[in-house]
C-alpha positions as a Markdown table, in Angstrom:
| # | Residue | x | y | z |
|---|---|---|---|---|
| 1 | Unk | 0.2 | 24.5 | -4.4 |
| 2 | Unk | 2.4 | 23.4 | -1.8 |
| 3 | Unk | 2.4 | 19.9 | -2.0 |
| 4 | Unk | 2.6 | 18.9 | 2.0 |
| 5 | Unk | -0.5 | 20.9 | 2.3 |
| 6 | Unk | -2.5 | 17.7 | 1.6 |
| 7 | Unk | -1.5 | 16.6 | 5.2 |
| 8 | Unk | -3.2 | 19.2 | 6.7 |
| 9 | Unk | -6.7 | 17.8 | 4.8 |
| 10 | Unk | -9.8 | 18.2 | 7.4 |
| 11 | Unk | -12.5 | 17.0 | 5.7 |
| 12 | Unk | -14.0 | 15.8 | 2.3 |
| 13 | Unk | -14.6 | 19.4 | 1.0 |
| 14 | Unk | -10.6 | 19.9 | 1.5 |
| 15 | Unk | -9.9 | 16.4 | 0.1 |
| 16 | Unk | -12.3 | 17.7 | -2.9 |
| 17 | Unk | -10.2 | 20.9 | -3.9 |
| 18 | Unk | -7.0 | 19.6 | -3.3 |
| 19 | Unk | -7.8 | 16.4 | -5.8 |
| 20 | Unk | -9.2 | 19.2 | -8.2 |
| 21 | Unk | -5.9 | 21.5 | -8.0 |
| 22 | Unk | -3.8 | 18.4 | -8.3 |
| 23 | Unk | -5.4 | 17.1 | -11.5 |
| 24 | Unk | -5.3 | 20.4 | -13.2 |
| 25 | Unk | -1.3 | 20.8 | -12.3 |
| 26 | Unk | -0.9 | 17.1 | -13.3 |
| 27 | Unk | -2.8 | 17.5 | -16.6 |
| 28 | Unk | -0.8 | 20.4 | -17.3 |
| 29 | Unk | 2.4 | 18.8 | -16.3 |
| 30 | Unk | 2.3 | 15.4 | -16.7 |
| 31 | Unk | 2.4 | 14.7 | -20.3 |
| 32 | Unk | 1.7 | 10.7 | -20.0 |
| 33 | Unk | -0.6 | 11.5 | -18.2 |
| 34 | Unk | -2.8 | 14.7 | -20.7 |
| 35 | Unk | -1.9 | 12.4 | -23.3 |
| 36 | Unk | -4.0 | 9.6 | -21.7 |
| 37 | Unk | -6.9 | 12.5 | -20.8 |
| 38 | Unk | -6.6 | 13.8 | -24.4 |
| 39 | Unk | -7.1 | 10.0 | -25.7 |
| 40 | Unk | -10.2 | 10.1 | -23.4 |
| 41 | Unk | -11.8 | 13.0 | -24.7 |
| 42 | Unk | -11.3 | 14.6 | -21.2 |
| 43 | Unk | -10.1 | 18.2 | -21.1 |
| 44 | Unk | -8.8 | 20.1 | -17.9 |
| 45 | Unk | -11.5 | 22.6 | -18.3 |
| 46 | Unk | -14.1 | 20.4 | -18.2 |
| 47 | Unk | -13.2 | 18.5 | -14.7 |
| 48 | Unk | -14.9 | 19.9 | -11.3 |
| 49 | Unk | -15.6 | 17.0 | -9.6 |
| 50 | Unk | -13.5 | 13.9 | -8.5 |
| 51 | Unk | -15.9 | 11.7 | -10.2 |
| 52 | Unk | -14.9 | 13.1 | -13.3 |
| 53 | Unk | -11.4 | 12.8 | -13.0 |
| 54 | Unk | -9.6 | 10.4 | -15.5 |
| 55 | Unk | -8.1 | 7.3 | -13.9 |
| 56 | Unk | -4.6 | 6.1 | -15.5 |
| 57 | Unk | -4.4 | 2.2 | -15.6 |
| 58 | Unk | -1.5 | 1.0 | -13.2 |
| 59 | Unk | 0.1 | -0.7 | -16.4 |
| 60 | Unk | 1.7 | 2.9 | -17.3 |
| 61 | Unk | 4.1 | 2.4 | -14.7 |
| 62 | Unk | 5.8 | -0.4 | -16.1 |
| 63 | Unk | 6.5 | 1.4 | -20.0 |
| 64 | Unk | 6.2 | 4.7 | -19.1 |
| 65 | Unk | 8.4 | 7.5 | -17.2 |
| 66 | Unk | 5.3 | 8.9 | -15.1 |
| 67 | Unk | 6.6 | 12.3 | -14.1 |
| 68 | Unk | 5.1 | 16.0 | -14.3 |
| 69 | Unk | 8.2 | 17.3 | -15.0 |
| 70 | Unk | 11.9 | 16.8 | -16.3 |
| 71 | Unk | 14.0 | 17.3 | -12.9 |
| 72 | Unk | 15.7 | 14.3 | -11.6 |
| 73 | Unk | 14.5 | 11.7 | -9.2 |
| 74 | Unk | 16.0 | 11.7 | -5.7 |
| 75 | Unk | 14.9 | 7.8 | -5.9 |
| 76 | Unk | 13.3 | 5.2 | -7.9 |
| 77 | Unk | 11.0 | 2.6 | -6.6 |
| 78 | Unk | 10.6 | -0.7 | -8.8 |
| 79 | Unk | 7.8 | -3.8 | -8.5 |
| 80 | Unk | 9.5 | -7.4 | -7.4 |
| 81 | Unk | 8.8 | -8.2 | -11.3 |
| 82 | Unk | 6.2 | -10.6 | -13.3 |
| 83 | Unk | 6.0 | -13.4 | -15.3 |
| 84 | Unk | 6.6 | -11.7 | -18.0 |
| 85 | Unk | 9.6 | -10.0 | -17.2 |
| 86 | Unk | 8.2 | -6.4 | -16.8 |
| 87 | Unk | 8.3 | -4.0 | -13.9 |
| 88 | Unk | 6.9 | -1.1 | -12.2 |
| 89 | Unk | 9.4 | 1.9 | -11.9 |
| 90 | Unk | 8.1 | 5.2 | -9.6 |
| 91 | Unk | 10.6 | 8.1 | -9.9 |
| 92 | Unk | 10.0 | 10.0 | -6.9 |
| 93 | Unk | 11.3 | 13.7 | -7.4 |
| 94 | Unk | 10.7 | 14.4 | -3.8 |
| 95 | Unk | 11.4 | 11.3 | -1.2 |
| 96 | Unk | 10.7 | 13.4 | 1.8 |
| 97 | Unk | 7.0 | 13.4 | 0.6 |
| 98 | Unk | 7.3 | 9.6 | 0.9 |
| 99 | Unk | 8.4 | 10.2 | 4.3 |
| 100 | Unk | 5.9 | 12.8 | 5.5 |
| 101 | Unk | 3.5 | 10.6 | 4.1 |
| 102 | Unk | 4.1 | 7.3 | 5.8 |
| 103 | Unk | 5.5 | 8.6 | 8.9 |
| 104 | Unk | 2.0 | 10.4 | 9.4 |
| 105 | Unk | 0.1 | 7.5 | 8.3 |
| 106 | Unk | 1.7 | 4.7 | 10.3 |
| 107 | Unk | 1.2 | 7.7 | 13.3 |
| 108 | Unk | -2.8 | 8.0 | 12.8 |
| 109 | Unk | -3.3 | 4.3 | 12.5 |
| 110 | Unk | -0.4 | 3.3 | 15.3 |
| 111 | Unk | 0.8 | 5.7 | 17.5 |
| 112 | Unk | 4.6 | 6.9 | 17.5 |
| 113 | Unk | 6.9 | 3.7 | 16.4 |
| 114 | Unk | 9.2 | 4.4 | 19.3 |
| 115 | Unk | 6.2 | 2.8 | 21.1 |
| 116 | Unk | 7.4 | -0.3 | 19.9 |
| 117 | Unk | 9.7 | -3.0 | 18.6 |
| 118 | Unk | 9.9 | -3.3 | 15.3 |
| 119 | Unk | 10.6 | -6.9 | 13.6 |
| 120 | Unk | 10.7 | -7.1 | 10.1 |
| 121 | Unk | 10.2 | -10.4 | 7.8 |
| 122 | Unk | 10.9 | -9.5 | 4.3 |
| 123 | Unk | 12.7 | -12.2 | 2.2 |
| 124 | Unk | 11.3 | -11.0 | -0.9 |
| 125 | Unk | 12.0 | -7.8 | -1.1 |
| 126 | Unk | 15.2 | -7.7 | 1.0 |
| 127 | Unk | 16.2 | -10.1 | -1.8 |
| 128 | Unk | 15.8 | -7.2 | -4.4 |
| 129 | Unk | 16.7 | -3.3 | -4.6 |
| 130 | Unk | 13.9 | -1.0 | -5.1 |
| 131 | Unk | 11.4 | -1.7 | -2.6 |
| 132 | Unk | 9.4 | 1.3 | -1.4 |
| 133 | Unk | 8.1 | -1.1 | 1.5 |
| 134 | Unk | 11.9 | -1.7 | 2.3 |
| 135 | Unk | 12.4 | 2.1 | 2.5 |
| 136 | Unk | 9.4 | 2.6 | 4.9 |
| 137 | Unk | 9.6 | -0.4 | 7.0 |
| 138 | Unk | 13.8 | 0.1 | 7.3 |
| 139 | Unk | 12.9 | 4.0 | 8.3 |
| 140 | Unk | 9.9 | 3.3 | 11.1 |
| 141 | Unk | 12.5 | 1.1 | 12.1 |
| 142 | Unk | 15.5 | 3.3 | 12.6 |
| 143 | Unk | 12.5 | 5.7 | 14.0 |
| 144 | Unk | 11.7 | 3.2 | 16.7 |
| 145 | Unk | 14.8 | 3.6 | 18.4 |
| 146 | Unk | 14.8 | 0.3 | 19.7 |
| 147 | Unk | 18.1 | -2.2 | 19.5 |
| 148 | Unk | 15.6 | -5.3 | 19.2 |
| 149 | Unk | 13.9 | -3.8 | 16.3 |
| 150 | Unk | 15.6 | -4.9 | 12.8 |
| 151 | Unk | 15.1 | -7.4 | 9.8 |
| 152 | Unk | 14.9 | -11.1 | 9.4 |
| 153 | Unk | 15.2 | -12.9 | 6.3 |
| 154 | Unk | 15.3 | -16.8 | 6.4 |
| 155 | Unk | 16.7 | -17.2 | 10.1 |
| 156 | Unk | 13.1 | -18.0 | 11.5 |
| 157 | Unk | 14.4 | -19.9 | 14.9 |
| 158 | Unk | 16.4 | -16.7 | 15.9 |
| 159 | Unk | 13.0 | -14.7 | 14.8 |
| 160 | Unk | 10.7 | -17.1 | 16.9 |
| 161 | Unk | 13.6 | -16.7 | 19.7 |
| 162 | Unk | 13.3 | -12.6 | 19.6 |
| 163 | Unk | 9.4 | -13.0 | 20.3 |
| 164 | Unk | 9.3 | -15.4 | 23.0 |
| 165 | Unk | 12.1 | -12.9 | 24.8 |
| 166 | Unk | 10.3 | -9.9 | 24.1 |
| 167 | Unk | 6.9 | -11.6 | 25.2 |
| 168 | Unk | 8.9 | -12.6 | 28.3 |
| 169 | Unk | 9.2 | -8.5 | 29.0 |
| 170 | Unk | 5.6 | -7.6 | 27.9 |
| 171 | Unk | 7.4 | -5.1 | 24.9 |
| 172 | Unk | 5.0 | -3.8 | 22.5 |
| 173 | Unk | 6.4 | -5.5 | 19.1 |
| 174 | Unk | 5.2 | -4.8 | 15.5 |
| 175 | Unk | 6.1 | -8.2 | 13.0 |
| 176 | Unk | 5.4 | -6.8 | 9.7 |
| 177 | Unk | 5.6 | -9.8 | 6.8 |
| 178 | Unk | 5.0 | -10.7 | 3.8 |
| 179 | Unk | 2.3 | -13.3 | 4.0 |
| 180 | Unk | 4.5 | -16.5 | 3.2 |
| 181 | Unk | 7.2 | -16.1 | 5.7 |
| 182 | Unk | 4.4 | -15.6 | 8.3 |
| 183 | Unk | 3.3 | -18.4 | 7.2 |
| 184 | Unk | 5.9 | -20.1 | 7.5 |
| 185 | Unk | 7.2 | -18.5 | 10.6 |
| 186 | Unk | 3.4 | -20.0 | 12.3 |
| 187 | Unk | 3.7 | -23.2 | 11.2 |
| 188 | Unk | 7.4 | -23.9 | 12.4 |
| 189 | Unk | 7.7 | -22.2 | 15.4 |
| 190 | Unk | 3.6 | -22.0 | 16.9 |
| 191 | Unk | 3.5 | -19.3 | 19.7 |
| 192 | Unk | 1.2 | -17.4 | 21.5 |
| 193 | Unk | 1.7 | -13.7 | 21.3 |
| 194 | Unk | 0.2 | -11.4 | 23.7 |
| 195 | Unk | 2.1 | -8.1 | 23.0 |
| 196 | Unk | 2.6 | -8.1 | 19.4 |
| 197 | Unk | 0.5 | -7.2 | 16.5 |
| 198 | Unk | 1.1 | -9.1 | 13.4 |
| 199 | Unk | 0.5 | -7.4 | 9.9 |
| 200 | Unk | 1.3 | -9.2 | 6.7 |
| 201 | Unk | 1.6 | -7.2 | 4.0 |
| 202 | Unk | 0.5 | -9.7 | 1.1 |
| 203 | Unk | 1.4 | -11.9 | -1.3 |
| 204 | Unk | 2.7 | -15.6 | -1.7 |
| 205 | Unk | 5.0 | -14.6 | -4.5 |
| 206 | Unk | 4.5 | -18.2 | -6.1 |
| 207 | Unk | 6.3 | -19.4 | -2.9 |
| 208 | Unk | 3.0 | -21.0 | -2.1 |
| 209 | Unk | -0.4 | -22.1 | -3.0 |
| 210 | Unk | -2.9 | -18.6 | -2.6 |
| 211 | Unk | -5.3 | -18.4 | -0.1 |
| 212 | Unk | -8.1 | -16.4 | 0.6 |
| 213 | Unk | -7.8 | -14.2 | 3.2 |
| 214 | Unk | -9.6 | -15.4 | 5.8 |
| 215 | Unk | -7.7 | -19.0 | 5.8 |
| 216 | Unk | -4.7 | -16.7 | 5.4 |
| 217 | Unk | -5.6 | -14.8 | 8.9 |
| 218 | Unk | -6.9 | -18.1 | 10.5 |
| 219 | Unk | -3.6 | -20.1 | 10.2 |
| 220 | Unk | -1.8 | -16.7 | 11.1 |
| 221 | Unk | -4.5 | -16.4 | 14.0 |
| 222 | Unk | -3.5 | -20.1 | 15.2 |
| 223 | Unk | -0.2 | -20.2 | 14.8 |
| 224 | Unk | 0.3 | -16.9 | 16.8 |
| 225 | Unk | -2.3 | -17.3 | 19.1 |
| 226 | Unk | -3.7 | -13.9 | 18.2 |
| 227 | Unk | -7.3 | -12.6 | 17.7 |
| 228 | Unk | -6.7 | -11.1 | 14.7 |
| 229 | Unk | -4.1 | -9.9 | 11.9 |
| 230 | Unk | -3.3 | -6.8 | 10.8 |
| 231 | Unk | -2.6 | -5.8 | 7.2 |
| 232 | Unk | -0.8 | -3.2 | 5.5 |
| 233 | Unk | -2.3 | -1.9 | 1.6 |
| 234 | Unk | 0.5 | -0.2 | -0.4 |
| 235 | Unk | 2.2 | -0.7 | -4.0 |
| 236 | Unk | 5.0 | 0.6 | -6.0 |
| 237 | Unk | 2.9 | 3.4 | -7.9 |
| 238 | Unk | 1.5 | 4.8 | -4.6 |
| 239 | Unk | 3.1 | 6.6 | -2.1 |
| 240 | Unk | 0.9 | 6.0 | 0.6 |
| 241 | Unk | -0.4 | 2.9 | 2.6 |
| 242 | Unk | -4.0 | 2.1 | 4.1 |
| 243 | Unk | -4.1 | -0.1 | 7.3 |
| 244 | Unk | -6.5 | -2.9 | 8.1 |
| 245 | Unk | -6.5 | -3.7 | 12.2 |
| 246 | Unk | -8.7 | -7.3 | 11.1 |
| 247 | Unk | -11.3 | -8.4 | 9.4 |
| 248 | Unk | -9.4 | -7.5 | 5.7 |
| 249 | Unk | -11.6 | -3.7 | 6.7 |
| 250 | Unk | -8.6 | -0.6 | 5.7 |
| 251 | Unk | -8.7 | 2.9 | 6.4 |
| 252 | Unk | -6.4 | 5.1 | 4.0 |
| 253 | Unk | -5.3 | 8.3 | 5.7 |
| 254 | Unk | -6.6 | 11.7 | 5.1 |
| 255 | Unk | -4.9 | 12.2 | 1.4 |
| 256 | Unk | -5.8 | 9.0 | 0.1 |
| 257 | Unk | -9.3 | 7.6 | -0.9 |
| 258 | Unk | -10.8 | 4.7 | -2.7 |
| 259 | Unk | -12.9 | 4.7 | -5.7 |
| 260 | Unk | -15.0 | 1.8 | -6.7 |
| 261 | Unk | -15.1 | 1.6 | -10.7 |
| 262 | Unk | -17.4 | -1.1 | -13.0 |
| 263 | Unk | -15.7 | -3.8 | -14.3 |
| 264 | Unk | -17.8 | -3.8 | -17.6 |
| 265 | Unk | -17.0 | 0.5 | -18.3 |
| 266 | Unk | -14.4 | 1.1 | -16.6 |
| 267 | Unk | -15.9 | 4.8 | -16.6 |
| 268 | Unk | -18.4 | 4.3 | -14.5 |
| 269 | Unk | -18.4 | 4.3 | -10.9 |
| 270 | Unk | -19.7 | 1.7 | -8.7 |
| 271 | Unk | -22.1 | 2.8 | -5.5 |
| 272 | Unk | -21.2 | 1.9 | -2.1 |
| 273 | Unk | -21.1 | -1.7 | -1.1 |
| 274 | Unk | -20.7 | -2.7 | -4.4 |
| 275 | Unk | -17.6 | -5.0 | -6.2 |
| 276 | Unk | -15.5 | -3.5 | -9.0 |
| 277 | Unk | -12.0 | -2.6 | -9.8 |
| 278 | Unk | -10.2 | 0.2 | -7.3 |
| 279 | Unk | -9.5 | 3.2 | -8.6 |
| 280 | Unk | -7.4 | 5.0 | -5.8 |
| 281 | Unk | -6.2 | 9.2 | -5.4 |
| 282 | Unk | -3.1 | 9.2 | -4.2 |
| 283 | Unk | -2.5 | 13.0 | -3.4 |
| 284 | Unk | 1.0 | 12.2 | -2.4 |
| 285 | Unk | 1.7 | 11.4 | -5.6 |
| 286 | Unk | 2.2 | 14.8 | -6.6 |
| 287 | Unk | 4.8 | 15.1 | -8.7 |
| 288 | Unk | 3.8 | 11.6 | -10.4 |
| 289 | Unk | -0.1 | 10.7 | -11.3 |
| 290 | Unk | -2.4 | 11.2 | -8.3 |
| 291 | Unk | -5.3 | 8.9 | -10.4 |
| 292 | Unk | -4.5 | 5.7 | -10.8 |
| 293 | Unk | -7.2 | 3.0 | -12.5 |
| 294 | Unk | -5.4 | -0.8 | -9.8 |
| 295 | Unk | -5.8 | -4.5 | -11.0 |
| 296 | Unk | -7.5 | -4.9 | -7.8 |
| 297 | Unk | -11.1 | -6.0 | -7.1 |
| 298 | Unk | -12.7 | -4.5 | -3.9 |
| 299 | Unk | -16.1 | -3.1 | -2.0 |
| 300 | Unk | -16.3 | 0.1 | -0.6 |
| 301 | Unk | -18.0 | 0.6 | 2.9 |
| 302 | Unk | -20.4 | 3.4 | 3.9 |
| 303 | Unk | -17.6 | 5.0 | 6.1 |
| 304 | Unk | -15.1 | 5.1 | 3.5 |
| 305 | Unk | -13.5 | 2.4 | 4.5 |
| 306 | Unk | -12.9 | -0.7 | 2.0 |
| 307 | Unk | -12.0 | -4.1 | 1.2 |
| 308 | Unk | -10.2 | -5.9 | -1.4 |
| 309 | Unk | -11.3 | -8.8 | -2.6 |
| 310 | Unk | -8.8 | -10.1 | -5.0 |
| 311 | Unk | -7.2 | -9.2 | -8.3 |
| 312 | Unk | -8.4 | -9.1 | -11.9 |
| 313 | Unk | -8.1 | -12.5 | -14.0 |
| 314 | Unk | -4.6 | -12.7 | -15.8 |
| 315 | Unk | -3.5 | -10.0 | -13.8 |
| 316 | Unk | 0.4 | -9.8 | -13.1 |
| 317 | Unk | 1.2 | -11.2 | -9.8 |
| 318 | Unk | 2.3 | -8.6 | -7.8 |
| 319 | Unk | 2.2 | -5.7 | -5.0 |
| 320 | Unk | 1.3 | -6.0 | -1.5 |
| 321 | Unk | -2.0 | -7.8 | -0.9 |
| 322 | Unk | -2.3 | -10.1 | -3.5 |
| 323 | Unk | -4.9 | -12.4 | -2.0 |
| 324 | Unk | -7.6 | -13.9 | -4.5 |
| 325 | Unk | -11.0 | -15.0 | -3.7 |
């Protein structure tokens, strides 16, 4: 199979058969991965339907090399770490499906980024190597073609300056942040935006106290005069994002879906509208692990759509959208 086939996905019958393809390359070629199904009791034979499909916990990531074959990696994404030391590594055989995949996500959900400035608050993970988010944001930004687009990392009065100059010209901007620079960014230099969208991306990274996500968004909301904020779902292990345009609501692009799975048997999937751990297919994870068993507590909506609500107790903090409630 042809892996940028997924992007050509139509419906939920093509999403079906392309998840059931994947799973049976992956369980032939992935041997963390059929070791984990084997463990299970789960044999390739036996899967024809998604719900069937084995989910491998996220944890993998961090002690094993999660590959379906032996070629080498054109790149390799890491986590911004834990308490405990440990971290996330994705080898990525193929980066340009990481591109295809982002480049057409950030399309469906936004338009073309050369429709708009692109401003980029990041400490964190400017601070480290290894951040997928880094590679995406840095390339939509090169993409955008605009000389005002580009990162900030602690210079928040030149940041708050760029905004007020490009509100004077009416530009479309983007501010994509993690969630305590915005923060910070709102409360130290209050504005009223009429031309920008604001998406945080997550996380206080122990710079500050959590918050749920709708005092998150209402401070953001206040502080930059907006009517809502934008957020952006995406981790290490994954090599595609789902967009939320407010109300903590994302959509995950054609190739991507969301699985709600019981947090007493982790076997057992959860109906619509009710809570659980997320279980997320990833089909651009092709050469990696497509199935992968998140930390993350959420609901899934009738249209697909879905929410996150948090993370599991004693959970690593991590990833984008760390927000517990």
């Amino acid at each position: 199979m042809d892996p940028k086939r997924i992007f050509r996905i139509k419906n939920e019958d093509d999403f079906k058969a392309a998840a059931i393809s994947i799973f049976h390359y992956q369980y032939e070629n992935n041997r963390v991965y059929r070791q984990f199904c084997d463990l299970m009791g789960v044999l390739s034979k036996d899967i024809s339907s998604i719900e069937q499909i084995p989910y491998l916990p996220i944890e993998f990531f961090k002690s094993r090399r999660i590959t379906c074959d032996t070629a080498r990696e054109e790149i390799v994404f890491s986590s911004s770490g834990t308490t405990s030391g440990q971290t996330s590594k994705h080898f990525v055989r193929d980066v340009s499906l990481y591109k295809k995949s982002f480049r057409e996500s950030f399309r469906r959900f936004y338009g073309k980024p050369e429709e708009y400035c692109i401003l980029a608050l990041l400490p964190s993970y400017l601070e480290r190597e290894g951040s997928s988010l880094i590679y995406m944001v840095n390339d939509l930004i090169e993409s955008s073609g605009n000389p005002d687009s580009g990162f900030y990392l602690h210079n928040l009065p030149d940041l708050a300056e760029k905004l007020n100059t490009l509100e004077a010209r009416e530009t479309p901007v983007l501010l994509i942040g993690v969630s305590y620079a915005l923060l910070d960014l709102a409360e130290s230099h209050p504005m009223k935006l009429r031309n920008t969208i604001v998406m945080e991306t997550g996380g206080m990274k122990g710079r500050k106290k959590e918050l749920i996500r709708e005092d998150l968004h209402k401070r953001l909301c206040d502080g930059f005069g907006v009517e809502s904020i934008h957020s952006e779902y995406g981790m290490t292990e994954l090599l595609s994002q789902a967009y939320s345009k407010g109300s903590g609501i994302f959509q995950a692009p054609p190739w991507m879906k969301i699985l709600i799975r019981s947090t007493e048997d982790p076997l057992s999937l959860q109906p619509t509208g009710r809570s659980g751990g997320i279980n997320i297919i990833d089909l651009a994870n092709f050469h990696s692990c497509s199935f992968i068993a998140t930390q993350d507590l959420g609901r899934l909506e009738p249209d697909g759509s879905f929410e996150v609500l948090g993370r599991f107790d004693n959970a690593d903090i991590r990833g984008c959208n760390l927000m517990v409630t």
